[in-house]
N, C-alpha and C positions, 0 to 999 in steps of 0.2 A: 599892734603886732610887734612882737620880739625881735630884733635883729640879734644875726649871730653870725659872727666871723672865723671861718675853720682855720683860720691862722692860729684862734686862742685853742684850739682844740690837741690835746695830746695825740702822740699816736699811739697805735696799742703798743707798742715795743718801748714804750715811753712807762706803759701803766703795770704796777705792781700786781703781782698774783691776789692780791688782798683786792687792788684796784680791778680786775676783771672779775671775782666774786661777785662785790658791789654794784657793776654793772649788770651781771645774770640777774643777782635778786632785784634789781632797777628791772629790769625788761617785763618779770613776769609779775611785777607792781605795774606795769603799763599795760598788762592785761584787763585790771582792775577798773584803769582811770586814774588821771591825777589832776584834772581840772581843781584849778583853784588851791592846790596844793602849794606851798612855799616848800626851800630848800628843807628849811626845819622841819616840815611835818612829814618829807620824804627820810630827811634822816633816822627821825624818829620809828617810823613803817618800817625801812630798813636797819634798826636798831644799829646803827653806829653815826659817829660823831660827824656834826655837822663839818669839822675841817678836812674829816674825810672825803665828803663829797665835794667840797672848795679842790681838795689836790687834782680830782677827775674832771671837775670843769667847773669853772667859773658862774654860773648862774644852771637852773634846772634847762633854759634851752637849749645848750650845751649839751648838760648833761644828755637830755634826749638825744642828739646830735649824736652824739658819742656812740650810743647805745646801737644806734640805727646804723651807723659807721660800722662796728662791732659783727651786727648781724648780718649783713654787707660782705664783709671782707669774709666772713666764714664760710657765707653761702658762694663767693670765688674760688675761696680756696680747697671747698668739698667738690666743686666741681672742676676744678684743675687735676684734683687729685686722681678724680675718678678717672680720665681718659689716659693715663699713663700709660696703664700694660692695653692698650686698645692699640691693632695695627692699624686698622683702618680710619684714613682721616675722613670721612661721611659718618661711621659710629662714631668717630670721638665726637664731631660737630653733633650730634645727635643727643648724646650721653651731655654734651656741655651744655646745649639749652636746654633741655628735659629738666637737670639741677639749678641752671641759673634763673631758669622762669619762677622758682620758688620766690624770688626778690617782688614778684606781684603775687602771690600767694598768700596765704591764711595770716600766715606769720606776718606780715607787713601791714595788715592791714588791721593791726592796733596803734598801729604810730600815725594814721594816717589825719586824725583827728589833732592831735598834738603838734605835728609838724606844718600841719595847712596854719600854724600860728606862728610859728617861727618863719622869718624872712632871712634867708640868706644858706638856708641848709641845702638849696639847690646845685650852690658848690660843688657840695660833696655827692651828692645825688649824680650831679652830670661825671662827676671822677669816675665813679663806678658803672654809669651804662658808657661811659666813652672804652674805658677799661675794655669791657662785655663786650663791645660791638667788634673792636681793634683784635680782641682776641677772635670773633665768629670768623674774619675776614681774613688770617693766617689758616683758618681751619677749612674754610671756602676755598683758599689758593691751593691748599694741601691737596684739597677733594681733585679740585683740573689737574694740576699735574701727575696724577694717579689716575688720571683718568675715569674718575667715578661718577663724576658730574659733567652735565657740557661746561663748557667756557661761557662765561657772562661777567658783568661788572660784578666783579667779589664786593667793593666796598658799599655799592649802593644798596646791594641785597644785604651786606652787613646792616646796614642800618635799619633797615626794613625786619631782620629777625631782630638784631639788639634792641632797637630805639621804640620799634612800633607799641611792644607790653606797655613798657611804663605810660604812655600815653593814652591806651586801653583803662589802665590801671586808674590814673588819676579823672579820667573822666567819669568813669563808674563808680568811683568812691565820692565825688564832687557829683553825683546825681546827674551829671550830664547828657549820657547815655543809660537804654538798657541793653541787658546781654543775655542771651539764653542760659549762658555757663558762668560760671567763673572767670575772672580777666586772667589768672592762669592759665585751666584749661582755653578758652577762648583765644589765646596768644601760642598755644599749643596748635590747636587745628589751624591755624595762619602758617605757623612755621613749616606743618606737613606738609597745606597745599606747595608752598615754595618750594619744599627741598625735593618733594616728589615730581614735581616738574625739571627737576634739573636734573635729578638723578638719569646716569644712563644705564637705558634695558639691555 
């Protein structure tokens, strides 16, 4: 198993326009497969030079890292975006997990295989649901003091929408469970029953 340290990992604000290319055309090559692949024959697939991909990351589990990171932070940042002109803080909490349950969706669940090999990309993994959850539980306090929802532990319920997917998530991809739905939708009908319970009529 690979170790990988998000210390060596660029951030995006770090990576060249050329550099976030490279990692798109990496992403939808991980749709493919890259088991057994070396640096070189990725560079090769994504026809550019192998020192190209040394700038983006150090070794290919990095590079996955990266890429996963990438997908990550956009799926935050599309659903940050969304709830801006929203008054209501129970739709923004709403509108913000609806986008950010994509992070257990279709889309992640080509990396899923690649990164159960890498050891240490949990790091970055817990950055983004601590992020996720930190954010529901601003959105939660927002909800009580508008009076939309009863009062309850914001942060425990935080973790219960944030934390609960990704653990849905890796169980059903790691064969551990089955699910009627998708660990998406499935992490969706949880989040209902919760918020529908709190919501005041």
């Amino acid at each position: 198993m690979a170790i990988v340290s998000t210390r060596k990992l660029k951030s995006l604000n770090e990576l060249s326009s050329k550099h976030i290319q490279v990692i798109e055309e990496f992403e939808k090559l991980l749709e493919i497969g890259i088991s057994g692949m070396t640096m070189a024959d990725i560079a090769a697939k994504l026809k550019v030079s192998l020192r190209t991909l040394y700038e983006i990351a150090p070794s290919k589990e990095h590079l996955i890292t990266a890429t996963m990171n990438r997908v990550l932070t956009n799926i935050g940042q599309e659903a940050s975006a969304s709830i801006k002109e929203i008054q209501s803080p129970l739709s923004k909490l709403k509108m913000y997990i609806e986008i950010g349950y994509a992070a257990v969706g279709p889309r992640i669940k080509k990396f899923s295989t690649d990164l159960s090999k890498v050891r240490g990309v949990e790091e970055m993994l817990d950055y983004h649901r601590d992020y996720f959850v930190a954010r529901i539980e601003e959105l939660l306090d927002e909800a009580i003091a508008s009076d939309e929802i009863e009062d309850t532990d914001t942060h425990v319920v935080a973790i219960a929408l944030g934390d609960f997917p990704r653990l849905l998530s890796d169980d059903f991809f790691e064969g551990k469970t089955k699910l009627k739905n998708t660990p998406e939708a499935s992490a969706h009908l949880v989040a209902d029953l919760i918020l529908d319970s709190l919501e005041r009529k």
